[in-house]
C-alpha positions as CSV (number, residue, x, y, z in Angstrom):
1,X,129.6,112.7,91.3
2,X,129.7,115.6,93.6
3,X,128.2,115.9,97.1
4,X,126.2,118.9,97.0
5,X,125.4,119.7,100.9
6,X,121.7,120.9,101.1
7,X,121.7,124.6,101.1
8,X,120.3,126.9,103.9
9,X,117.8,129.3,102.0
10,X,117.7,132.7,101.6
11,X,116.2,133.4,105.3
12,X,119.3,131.1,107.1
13,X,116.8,128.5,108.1
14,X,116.8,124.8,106.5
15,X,116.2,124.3,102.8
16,X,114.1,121.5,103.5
17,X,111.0,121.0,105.5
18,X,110.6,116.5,105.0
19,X,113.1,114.2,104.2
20,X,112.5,111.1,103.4
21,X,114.3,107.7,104.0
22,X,114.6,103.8,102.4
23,X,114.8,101.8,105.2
24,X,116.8,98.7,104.2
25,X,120.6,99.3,102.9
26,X,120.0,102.9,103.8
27,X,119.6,103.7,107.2
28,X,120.3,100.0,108.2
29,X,123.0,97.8,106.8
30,X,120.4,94.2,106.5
31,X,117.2,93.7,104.6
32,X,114.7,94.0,107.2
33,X,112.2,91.6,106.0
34,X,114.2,88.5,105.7
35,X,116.1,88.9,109.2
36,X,113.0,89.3,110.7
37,X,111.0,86.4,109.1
38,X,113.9,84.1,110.4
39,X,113.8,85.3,113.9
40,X,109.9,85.6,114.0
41,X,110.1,82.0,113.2
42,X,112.5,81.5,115.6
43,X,110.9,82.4,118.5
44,X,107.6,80.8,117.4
45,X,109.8,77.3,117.9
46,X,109.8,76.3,114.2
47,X,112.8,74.6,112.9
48,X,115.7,76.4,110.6
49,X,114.1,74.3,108.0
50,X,110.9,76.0,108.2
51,X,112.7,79.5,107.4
52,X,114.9,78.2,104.7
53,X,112.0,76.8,103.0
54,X,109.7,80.0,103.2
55,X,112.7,82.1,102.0
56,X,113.3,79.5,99.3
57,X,110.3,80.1,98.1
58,X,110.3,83.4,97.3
59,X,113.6,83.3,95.4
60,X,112.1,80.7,93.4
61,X,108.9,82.2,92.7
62,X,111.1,85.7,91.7
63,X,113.3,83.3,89.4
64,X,110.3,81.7,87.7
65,X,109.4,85.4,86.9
66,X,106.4,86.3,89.4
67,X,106.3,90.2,90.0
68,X,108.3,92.1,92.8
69,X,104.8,93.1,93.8
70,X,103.2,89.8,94.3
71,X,106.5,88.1,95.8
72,X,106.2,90.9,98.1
73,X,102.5,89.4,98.9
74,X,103.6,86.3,99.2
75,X,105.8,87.6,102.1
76,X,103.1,89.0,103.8
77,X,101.2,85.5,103.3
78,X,103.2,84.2,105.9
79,X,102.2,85.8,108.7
80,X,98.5,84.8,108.2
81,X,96.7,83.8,111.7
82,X,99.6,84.9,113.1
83,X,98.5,87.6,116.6
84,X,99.5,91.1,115.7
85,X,100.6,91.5,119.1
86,X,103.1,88.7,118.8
87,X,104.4,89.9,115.6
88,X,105.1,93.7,117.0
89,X,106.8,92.3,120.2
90,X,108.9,90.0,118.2
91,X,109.2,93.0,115.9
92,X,111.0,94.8,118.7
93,X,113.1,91.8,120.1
94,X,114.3,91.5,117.0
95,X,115.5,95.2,116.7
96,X,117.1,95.0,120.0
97,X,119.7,92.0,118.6
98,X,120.4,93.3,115.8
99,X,121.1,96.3,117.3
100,X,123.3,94.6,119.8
101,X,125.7,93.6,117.2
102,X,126.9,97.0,116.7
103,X,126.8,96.8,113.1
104,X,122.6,97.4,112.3
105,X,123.1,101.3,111.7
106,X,124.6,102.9,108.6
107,X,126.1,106.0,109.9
108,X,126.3,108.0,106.5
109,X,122.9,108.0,106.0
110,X,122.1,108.0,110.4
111,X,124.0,110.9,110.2
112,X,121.8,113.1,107.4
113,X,118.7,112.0,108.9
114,X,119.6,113.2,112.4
115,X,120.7,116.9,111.1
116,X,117.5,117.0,109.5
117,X,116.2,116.5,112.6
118,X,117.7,119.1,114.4
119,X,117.1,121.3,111.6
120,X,113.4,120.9,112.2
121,X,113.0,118.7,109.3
122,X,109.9,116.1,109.3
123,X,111.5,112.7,108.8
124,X,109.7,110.0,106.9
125,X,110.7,106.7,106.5
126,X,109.4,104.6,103.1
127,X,109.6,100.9,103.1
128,X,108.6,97.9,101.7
129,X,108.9,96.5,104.8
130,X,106.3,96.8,107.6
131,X,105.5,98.2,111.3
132,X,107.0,95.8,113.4
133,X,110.1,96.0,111.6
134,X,110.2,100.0,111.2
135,X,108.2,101.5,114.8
136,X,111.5,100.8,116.4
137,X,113.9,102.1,113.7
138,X,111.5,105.0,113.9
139,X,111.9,105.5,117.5
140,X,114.9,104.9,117.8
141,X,116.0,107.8,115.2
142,X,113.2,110.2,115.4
143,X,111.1,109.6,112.6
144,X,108.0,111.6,112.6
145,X,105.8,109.5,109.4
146,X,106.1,105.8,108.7
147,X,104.9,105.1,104.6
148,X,105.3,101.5,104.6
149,X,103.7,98.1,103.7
150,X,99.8,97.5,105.5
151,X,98.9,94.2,105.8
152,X,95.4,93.5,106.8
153,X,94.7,92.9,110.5
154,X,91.6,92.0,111.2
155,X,90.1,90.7,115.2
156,X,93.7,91.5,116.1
157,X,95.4,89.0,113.9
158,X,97.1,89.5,110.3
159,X,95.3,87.9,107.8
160,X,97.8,87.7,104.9
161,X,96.2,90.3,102.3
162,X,98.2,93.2,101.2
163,X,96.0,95.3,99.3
164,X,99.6,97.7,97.8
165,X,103.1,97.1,98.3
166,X,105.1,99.3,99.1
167,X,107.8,99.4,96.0
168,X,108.7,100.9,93.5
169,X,106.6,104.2,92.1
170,X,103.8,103.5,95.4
171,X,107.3,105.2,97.5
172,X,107.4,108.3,95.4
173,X,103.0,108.0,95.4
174,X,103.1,108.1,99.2
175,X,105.7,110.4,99.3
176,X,103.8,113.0,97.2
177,X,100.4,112.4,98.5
178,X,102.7,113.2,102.3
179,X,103.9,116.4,100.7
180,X,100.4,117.7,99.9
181,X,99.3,116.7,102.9
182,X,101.7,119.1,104.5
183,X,101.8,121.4,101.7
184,X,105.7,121.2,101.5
185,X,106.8,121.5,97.6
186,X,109.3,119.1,95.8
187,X,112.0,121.8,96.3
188,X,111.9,121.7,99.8
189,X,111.4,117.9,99.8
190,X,115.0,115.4,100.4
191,X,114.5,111.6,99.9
192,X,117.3,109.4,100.4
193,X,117.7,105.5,98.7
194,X,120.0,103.1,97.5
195,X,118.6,101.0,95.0
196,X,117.0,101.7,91.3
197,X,113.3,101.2,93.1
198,X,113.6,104.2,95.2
199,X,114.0,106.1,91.5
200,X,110.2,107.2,91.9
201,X,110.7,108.4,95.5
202,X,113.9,110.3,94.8
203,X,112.1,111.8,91.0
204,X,109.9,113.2,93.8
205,X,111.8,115.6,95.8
206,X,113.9,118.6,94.8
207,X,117.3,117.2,96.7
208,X,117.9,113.6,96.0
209,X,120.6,111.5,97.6
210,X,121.8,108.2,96.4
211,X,123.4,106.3,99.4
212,X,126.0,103.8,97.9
213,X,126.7,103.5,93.8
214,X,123.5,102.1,92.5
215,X,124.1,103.3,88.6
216,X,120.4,104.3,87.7
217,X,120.0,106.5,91.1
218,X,123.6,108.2,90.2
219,X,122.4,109.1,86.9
220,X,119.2,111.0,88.6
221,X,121.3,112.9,91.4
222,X,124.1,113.8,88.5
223,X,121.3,115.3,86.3
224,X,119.3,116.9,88.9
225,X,121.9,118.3,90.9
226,X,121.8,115.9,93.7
227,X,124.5,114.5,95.8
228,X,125.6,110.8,97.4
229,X,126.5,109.2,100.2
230,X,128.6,106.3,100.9
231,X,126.8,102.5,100.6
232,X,127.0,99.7,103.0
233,X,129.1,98.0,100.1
234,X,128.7,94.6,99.3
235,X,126.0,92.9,101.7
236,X,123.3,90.2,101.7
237,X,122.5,88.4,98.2
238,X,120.8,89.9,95.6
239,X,118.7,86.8,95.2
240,X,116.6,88.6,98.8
241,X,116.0,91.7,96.9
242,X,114.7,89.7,94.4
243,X,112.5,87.9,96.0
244,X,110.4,90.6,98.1
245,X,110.5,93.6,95.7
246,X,114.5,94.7,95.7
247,X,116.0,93.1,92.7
248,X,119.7,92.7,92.4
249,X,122.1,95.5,90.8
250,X,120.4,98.0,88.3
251,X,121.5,99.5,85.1
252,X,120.9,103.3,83.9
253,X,117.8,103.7,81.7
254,X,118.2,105.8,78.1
255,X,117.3,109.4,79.3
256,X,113.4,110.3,78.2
């Protein structure tokens, strides 16, 4: 497929006033959610067991055949009780290791979102994942708009509920209702994602980009004039995707 480089328009400025960004296996190389439940559970003393079980869980629940968006509540589930105030700080301890490691960033994708940014651009970042794991990605890069996951909080602990995940066709939802907000119109609109459930957020902009060689996102940018960007190739098993909202590798749908 070509990569089509996003056009300045006919006044010299940028083409496009938001971009929007997946999170997981876009702009980082891990799935957010898992990595952090294990070190969240980590620091609260529970045993390796404890993770492996809760993660366990969820796979099987995904293989019995339990929708993406109520796995993806049954995530959230596990934080119940828990202080939002420890969650966020672990949120950021977290994002400092993985950081550390030198490896967290995918610099493709780093890359496009920081020349948006210095193009003006109003960066977004859509995830299914939530706050603590995505303020500091968001700092750290320069995000402007965070449309991610909500769970509940209520007296200043979570309580478990999640009234809407954040997969799927609720990413290109937000993403519109962002647009109207700030009355910027699909052709001056980027959104960049790796994986078949960012379809509906990339449907919603004028310039997608596929990041990596997910089949069902390549056919969108090929027919819509799009363009790609490398992937983090082959990574963490499918079977986490699965289990909170990201299934394993998609296929192209017939055209409608």
């Amino acid at each position: 497929m070509p990569d089509v480089p996003i056009s300045p328009d006919s006044n010299g400025g940028s083409a496009v006033d938001i971009a929007f960004f997946d999170v997981d296996e876009t702009l980082i190389t891990v799935k957010s959610m898992f990595r952090f439940l294990e070190f969240h559970f980590r620091e609260r003393g529970l045993p390796p067991s404890a993770y492996a079980e809760a993660a366990g869980d969820l796979r099987a629940k995904s293989a019995a055949g339990v929708s993406r968006r109520d796995t993806n509540r049954e995530y959230y589930r596990l934080f119940a009780g828990r202080p939002a105030e420890e969650v966020f700080a672990h949120g950021r301890a977290w994002f400092d290791a993985e950081l550390a490691g030198g490896t967290l960033l995918h610099p493709p994708a780093v890359e496009a979102l920081r020349r948006h940014r210095g193009e003006g651009t109003t960066i977004a970042l859509v995830s299914g994942s939530f706050r603590p794991c995505l303020e500091p990605v968001a700092q750290l890069l320069g995000a402007d708009e965070i449309l991610c996951s909500e769970p509940e909080i209520v007296g200043g602990h979570f309580t478990g509920h999640l009234e809407r995940p954040v997969i799927g066709p609720e990413k290109g939802r937000l993403a519109r209702e962002l647009m109207a907000r700030r009355a910027v119109s699909a052709p001056r609109a980027a959104a960049y994602g790796d994986h078949a459930s960012d379809l509906d957020l990339l449907r919603s902009v004028g310039h997608p980009v596929a990041v990596g060689d997910d089949l069902v996102l390549g056919a969108h940018v090929t027919e819509a004039g799009g363009r790609t960007l490398p992937g983090i190739g082959p990574g963490a098993a499918a079977g986490d995707h699965r289990a909170i909202g990201r299934p394993g590798p998609s296929r192209p749908t017939p055209a409608r």
